[in-house]
N, C-alpha and C positions, 0 to 999 in steps of 0.2 A: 573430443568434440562430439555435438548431437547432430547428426546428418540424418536425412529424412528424403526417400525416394518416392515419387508420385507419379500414379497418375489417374485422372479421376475424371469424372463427367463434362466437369468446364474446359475442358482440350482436350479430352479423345473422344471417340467415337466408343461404340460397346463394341461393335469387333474384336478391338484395340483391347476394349478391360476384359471380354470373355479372353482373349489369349492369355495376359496374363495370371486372372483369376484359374484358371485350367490346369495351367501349370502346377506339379506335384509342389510340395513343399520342399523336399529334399535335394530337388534342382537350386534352390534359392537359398539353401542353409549349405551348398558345397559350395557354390559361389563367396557367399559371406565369412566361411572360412579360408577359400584362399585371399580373400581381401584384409582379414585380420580385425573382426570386428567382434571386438567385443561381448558386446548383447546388443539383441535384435529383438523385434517385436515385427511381425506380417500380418496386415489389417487386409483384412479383404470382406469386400462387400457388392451387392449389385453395382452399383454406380462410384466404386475408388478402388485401387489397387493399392496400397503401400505398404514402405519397411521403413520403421525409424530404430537407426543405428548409434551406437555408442563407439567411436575409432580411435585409432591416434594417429589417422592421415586420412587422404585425398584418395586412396589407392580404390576403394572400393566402386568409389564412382567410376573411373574408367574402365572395372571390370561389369559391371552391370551393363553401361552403354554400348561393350562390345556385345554382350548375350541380349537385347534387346534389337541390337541389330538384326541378329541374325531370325527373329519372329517379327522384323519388321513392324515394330509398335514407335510411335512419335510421339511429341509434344508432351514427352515425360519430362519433370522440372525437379530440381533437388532445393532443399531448405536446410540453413544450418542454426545451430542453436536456439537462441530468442524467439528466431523468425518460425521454427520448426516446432517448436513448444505452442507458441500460439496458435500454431495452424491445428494441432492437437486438440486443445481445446475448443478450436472453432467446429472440429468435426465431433467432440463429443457430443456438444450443443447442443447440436444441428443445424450451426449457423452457416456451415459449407456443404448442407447436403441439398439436394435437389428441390429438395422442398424446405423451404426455412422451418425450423422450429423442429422437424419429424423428430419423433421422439424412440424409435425402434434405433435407430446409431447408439444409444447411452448405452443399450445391454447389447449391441455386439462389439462395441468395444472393451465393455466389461469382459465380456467371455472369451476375446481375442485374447486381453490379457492373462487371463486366469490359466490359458492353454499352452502361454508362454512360460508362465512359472510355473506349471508343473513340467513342462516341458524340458524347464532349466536353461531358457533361451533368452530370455531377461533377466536384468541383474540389481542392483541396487541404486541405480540412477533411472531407469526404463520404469520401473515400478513405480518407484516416486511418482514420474512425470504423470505414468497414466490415471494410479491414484489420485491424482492431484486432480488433473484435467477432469475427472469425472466427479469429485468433487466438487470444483467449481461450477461443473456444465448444473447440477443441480440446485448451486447457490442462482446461477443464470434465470432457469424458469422457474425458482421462487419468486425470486426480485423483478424479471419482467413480465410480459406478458407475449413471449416470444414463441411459445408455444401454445398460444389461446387460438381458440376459433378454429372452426372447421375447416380442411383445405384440400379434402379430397371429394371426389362424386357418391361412394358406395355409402362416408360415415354421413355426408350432407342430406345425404337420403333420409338417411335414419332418423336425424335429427329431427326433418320434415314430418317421417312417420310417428315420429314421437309428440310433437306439438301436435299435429290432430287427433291422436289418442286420446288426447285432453280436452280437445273442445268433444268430442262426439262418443258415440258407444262402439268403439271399434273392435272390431272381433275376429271377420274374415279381411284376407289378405294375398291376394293372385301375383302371379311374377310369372312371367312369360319369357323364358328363355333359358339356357341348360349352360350359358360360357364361363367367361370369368369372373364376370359383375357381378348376372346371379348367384355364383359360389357367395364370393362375400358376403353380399344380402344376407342368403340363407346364413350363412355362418354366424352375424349377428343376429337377427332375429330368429332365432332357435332357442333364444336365451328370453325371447318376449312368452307371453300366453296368448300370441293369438294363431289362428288357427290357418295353417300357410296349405298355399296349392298351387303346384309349380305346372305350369302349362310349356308342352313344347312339342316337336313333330317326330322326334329322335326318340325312340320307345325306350333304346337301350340305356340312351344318358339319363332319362327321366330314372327308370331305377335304378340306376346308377344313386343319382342323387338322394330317391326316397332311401336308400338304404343308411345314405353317409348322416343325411340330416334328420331324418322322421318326419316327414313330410307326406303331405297327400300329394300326387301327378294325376294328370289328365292331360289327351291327346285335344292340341290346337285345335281341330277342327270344333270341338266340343264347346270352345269357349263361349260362344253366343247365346248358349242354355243356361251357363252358370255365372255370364255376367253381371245378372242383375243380383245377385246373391251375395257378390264381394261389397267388401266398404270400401276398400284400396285395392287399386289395379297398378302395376308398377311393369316396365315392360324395358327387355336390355337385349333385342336383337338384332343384326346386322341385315336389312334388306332396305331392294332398291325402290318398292312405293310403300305408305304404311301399308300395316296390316288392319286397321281399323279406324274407323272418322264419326264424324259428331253423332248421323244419326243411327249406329250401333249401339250410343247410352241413351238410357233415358234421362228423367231431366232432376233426376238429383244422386242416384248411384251408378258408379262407385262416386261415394264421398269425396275420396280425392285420388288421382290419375299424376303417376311419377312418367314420363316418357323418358328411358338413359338411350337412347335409340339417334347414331348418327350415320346417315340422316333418319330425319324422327320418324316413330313408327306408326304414330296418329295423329291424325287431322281432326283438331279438335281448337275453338279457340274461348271455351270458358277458362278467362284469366283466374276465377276461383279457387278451383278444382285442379285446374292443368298447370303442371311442371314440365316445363322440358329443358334440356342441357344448357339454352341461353339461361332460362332465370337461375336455375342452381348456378353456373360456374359465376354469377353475378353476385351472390353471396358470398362464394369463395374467394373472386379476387378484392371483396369488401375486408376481410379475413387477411390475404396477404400483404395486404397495403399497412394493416395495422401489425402484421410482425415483422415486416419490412421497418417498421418504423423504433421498434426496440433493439434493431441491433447495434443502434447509436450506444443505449446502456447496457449492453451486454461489453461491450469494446470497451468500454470504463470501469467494467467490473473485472476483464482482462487484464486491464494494465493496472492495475491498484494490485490486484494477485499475482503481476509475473513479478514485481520489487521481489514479494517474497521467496518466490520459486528461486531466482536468483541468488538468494541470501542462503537459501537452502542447498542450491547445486555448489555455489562457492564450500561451503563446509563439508557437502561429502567429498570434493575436490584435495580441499585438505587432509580428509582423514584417509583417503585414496594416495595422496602423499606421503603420509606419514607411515600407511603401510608399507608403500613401498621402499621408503628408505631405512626403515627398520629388516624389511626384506633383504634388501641390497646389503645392509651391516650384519645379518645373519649367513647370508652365502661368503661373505670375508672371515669374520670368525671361524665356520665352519673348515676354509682353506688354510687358516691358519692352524689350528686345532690338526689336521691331518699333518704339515708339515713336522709343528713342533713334537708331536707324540713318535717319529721317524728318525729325531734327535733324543727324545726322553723315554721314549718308550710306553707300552698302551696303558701299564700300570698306574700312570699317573697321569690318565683319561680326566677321571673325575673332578680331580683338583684343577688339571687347565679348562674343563669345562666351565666350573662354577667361577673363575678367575675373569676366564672371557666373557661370560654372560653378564657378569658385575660390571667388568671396565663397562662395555658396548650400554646396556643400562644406564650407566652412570653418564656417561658421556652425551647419550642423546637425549636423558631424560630435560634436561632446561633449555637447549632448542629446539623439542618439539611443542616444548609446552607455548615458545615466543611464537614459535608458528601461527595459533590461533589468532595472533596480535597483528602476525601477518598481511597487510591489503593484496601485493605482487605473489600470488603463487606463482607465477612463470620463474620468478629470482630463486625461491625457494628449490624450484624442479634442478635449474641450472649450477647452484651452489651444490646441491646432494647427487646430480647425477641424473635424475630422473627423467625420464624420457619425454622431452618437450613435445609440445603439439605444431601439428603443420599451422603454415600460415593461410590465414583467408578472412575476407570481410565478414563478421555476422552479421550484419543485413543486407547480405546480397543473396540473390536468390539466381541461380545457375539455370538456365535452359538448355536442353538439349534436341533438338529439331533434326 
């Protein structure tokens, strides 16, 4: 069976995901060996913690919930098969990530996986699924538009930077502040040709930053000399009255004025020119409305793709059958072969060899072949022996509180 351990943004806290994102791997791969699991896959990311397992029981859950006890993490949920498969693809997507649509999950689930198979921790069903899943996640934002439009503050910027480039001759370009915002900024437009200069009061961060990005710096105080010079003033600092108001510009540079500043850092009210935090995230939530609204066809694209995943787990099931009961007829052989060579002697090794390898051939070759004919693989486990699966609902989904 496909078991699937969570816990992610929508019911924890980050406390909650830094403890177990922390956590070495090795603690989580002795655990999963004494539960007897198969093949494993360990997704970790900012905002989800999981492991989707491959078992032939229940056992592992009850060893996980006792080791999660003890770092006191909650509102971890388990999913089994269908329901666990799906939830895979929803997070290739990035239809369960924080942001609908984000498109940075595709490649770290890519590379999660790639880590497991060379790792040797995934196996022939785990592959599949992830293969699959990121396949589909790409048929996804071909087919909708679940990943369109902007829905972050740094790229929304940019976009704005970019539309006025078009209408005017833009050239210089000011950003006031040394944090996190600025980084991105700078890190996008370092790819543009215009001519950047980072203002701030922190000498060290400032070259700090000239150094990382190629940038010109200048000390804040300085700004009032060189603002009539910019085209674009763009500003992302934390303070408690602005640092600048209407009549510090004149009456048409800078061209246009980004304020990422909460609360805002200029008192300014030409609607032209002025951006501040209400009019972008107005745009943004314009943006998530419309990929809120695709994941009606993405869920359609889901279930029309899990028939087949289905059709496909059924058959390596089979062939997982078949090996094992050709298994199971090779360790008989093999007992029987020791016994009778202790009556005949090792000399005529070869001959009971090629004897028993004919019968056992002979014998399973036309009910393995009905097998594929097979609907009930559980009849088939039960007929040859093969080690049944525990029982449990696949679509129940397990909480653990």
């Amino acid at each position: 069976m496909i078991i699937s351990f969570h816990v992610t943004h929508k019911k924890s806290s980050l406390t909650e995901l830094e403890k177990l994102i922390n956590i070495p791997d090795n603690t989580y791969i002795s655990l999963l060996e004494i539960g007897n699991v198969k093949e494993y896959v360990i997704l970790r990311t900012c905002h989800r913690f999981e492991i989707y397992m491959v078992a032939d029981s229940h056992a592992i859950i009850d060893i996980l919930n006792d080791f999660i006890k003890t770092i006191e993490v909650k509102n971890n949920f388990y999913l089994f098969d269908e329901i666990s498969i799906i939830h895979l693809i929803k997070v290739s997507s990035g239809m369960d990530s924080m942001v609908i649509g984000e498109q940075d999950i595709q490649r770290q689930v890519k590379e999660t996986l790639a880590k497991s198979m060379n790792d040797g921790k995934s196996g022939k069903i785990l592959n599949y699924l992830f293969m699959k899943s990121l396949n589909i996640a790409k048929r996804i934002r071909h087919e909708t538009a679940i990943a369109n439009g902007i829905v972050s503050v740094p790229q929304s910027t940019i976009k704005i930077i970019e539309e006025w480039s078009l209408k005017k001759d833009i050239k210089e370009i000011g950003i006031i502040g040394t944090g996190y915002v600025a980084k991105l900024l700078l890190k996008y437009l370092k790819k543009t040709s215009l001519n950047i200069t980072l203002f701030g009061r922190n000498m060290e961060k400032l070259y700090e930053l000239k150094d990382l990005f190629n940038v010109n710096i200048c000390n804040l105080n300085k700004l009032a000399e060189k603002i009539d010079n910019l085209d674009i003033l763009v500003t992302a600092v934390s303070v408690s009255d602005p640092i600048l108001q209407k009549k510090d510009f004149n009456a048409t540079k800078p061209y246009l004025i980004l304020d990422l500043g909460n609360p805002r850092n200029i008192e300014f009210d030409d609607i032209e020119r002025y951006y501040d935090l209400d009019k972008i995230k107005k745009n943004i939530e314009t943006n998530m409305k419309l990929r809120n609204k695709e994941i009606k066809k993405a869920e359609k694209i889901i279930e029309e793709e899990i028939k087949n995943i289905e059709k496909k787990l059924k058959n390596l099931e089979k062939e997982m059958v078949i090996a094992e009961i050709y298994k199971n007829a090779e360790r008989i052989r093999e007992e029987e072969i020791l016994e009778t060579i202790k009556i005949l002697g090792n000399e005529k090794r070869e001959v009971i060899e090629n004897l028993t390898r004919s019968l056992m051939n002979r014998l399973l070759a036309e009910p393995v072949k009905n097998i594929e004919k097979i609907a009930d693989i559980e009849t088939v486990k039960t007929l040859y022996g093969v080690r049944k699966n525990g029982t449990y609902n696949k679509n129940e989904e397990i909480e653990r509180k």
